[in-house]
C-alpha positions, 0 to 999 in steps of 0.5 A: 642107239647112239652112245651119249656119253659114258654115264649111262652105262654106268647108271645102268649098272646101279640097277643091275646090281643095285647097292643099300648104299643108295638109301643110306640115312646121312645124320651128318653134314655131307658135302654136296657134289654138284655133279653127282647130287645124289652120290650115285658114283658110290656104286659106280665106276668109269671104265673109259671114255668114248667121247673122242672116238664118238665125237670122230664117227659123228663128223664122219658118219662112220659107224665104229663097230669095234665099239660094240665089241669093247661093250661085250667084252664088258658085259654091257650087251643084252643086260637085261637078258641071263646068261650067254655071257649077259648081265640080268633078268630077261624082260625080253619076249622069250624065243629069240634064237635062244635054242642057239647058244653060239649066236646068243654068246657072240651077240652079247660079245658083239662079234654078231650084230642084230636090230629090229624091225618094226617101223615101216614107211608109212607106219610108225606110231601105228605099227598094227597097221604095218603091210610087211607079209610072211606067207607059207612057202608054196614049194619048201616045207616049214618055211615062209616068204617074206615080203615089205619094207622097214625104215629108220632101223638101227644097225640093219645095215650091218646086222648078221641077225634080224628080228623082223615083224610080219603079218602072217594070216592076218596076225603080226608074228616075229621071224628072225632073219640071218643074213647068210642064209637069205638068197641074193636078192632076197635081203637088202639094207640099206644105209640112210645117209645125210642124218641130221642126228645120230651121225655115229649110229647106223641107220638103215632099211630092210627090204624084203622081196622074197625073203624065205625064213624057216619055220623054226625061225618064228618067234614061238607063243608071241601073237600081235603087238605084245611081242614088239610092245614087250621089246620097245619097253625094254628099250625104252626103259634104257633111252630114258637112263640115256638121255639123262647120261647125255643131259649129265655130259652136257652140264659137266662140260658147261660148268667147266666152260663157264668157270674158265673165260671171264666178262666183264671180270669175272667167270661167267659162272659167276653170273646168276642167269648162268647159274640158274641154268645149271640148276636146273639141269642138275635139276631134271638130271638127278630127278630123272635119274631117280625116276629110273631107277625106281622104275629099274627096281618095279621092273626087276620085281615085275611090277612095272606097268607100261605107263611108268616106262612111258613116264619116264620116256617121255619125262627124261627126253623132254626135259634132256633136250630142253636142258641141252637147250637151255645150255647152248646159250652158255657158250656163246659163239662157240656153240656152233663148234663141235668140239663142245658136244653141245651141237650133237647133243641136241641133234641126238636128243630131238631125235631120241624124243621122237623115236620109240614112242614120241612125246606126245604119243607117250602122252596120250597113254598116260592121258587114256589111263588117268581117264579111262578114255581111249586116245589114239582112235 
């Protein structure tokens, strides 16, 4: 995942250690901050900025690894997952190497990259048709081979572990793959150059042609897709804190755009069409954020259904690219220069509304539990 801006680790923190500050009762008159609605910086804290280093690794499509190093360093690596050096509650399928303490320890530091491998190229949305195989291996005891290809993968390019999904007799199980133990040949992944978005994240393919795994490596007591679905709902949980971070960034910078240059006399924020844009994306951006946070609360209790993670999914990234949208229109011709962020921002948030669910996939969901009728077949 793209890093939009520092905010969403910093709200991700508010549902870490959440603070009874959030729900104090004001009988006073307090002063509105429009760029904290709801004060949710009283339990936050920047730490630093990563815009200058994103904005370069954007134009370039150059991945900064040392990023993910600087995240584990603080903590912000697998937060959900305990121990090892990570901040949570594990929400994950567990069994992922976690008899390796060593690896989990330099995961979390980001001295190892990992990704996850479930989309292929002719299967998204409908990943129980996925044609990857593991099949026993004829010669070695305890092994299997590995066979097909995923596409559009975060980070395999440059992954030392991955956590690939495969059927084997049939049934779609989970192997994780390291690098430096696959033949030559065996494993290869590579870059998807040339995006349209996500420029300072790496993409990539894994392909699989006789790719042996030890039997240990297969993720114990997780059949079908409630092992990749457990995972994809963690992830999705986060995107939707992300793209409110993102929608966050883009509000901060237009009001401090349109408060410096005047028309016709005055600062553009002056202007009542201007500033009705930025009400409604401080708007969308104080509702979704309370939306994750109480589904981040549910979720820390075990009472989030999947439909809640598909609401705010869904909900968040529509309405952070409408509101990024919406915003261009507030810098004029400077919009087409990526020194406002405004240009990589949407590119970002098209992307994140199709990926891990897209909208209106996440919308059928929503469609089959309200009416009890099935939508995808």
């Amino acid at each position: 995942m793209s890093l939009f801006s520092c905010r969403p680790r910093l709200v991700a923190k508010a549902v870490i250690k959440p603070s009874t500050s959030l729900f104090r009762c004001a009988f006073t008159r307090a002063p509105f901050q429009w760029q904290d609605p709801l004060n949710m910086q009283e339990v936050l804290t920047d730490e630093e900025r990563l815009q200058p280093r994103i904005l370069d690794a954007y134009r370039s499509e150059n991945y900064d690894r040392k990023i993910l190093e600087e995240m584990g360093e603080l903590g912000l690596l697998g937060p959900t997952i305990d121990g090892y050096g990570c901040a949570g509650v594990s929400s994950v399928a567990a069994g992922l190497i976690t008899r390796e303490v060593e690896k989990l320890e330099k995961l979390a530091r980001g001295k190892l990259i990992s990704c996850f491998g479930l989309t292929e190229p002719n299967h998204g949305s409908d990943p129980g048709s996925l044609e990857t195989t593991a099949v026993p291996h004829p010669t070695k005891k305890d092994a299997y081979i590995l066979n097909g290809a995923k596409t559009w993968i975060t980070n395999s390019p440059i992954a030392d572990i991955l956590l690939v999904w495969a059927k084997l007799d049939g049934v779609i199980r989970g192997f994780v793959i390291q690098r430096d133990q696959c033949a030559p040949g065996t494993l290869e992944t590579p870059t998807i150059k040339d995006k349209n978005g996500l420029r300072a994240s790496i993409t990539g393919m894994i392909q699989m042609d006789g790719c042996v795994v030890p039997a240990a490596n297969v993720l114990p007591n997780v059949t079908g897709l409630k092992g990749p679905f457990g995972c994809l709902n963690s992830a999705r949980y986060g995107i939707a804190w992300g793209t409110i971070g993102a929608l966050e960034d883009r509000l901060d910078r237009a009001r401090t755009y349109t408060l410096e240059p005047k028309q016709f006399n005055k600062p553009l924020a002056q202007f009542q069409l201007i500033r009705k844009k930025l009400a409604d994306a401080s708007t969308d951006a104080a509702f979704g954020l309370q939306a994750a946070l109480q589904v981040g609360r549910l979720k820390d209790k075990g009472l989030a259904a999947p439909e809640m993670i598909s609401m705010i999914k869904r909900q968040n990234c529509d309405r952070a690219l409408s509101g990024a949208r919406t915003l261009q229109e507030v810098f004029g011709g400077n919009v087409a220069s990526d020194e406002y962020h405004i240009g990589r921002h949407v590119a970002n948030l098209f992307v994140t509304q199709k990926y891990e669910g897209q909208s209106d996939a996440h919308a059928l969901v929503l469609g089959r539990s309200i009416t009890g009728l099935q939508a995808f077949f």
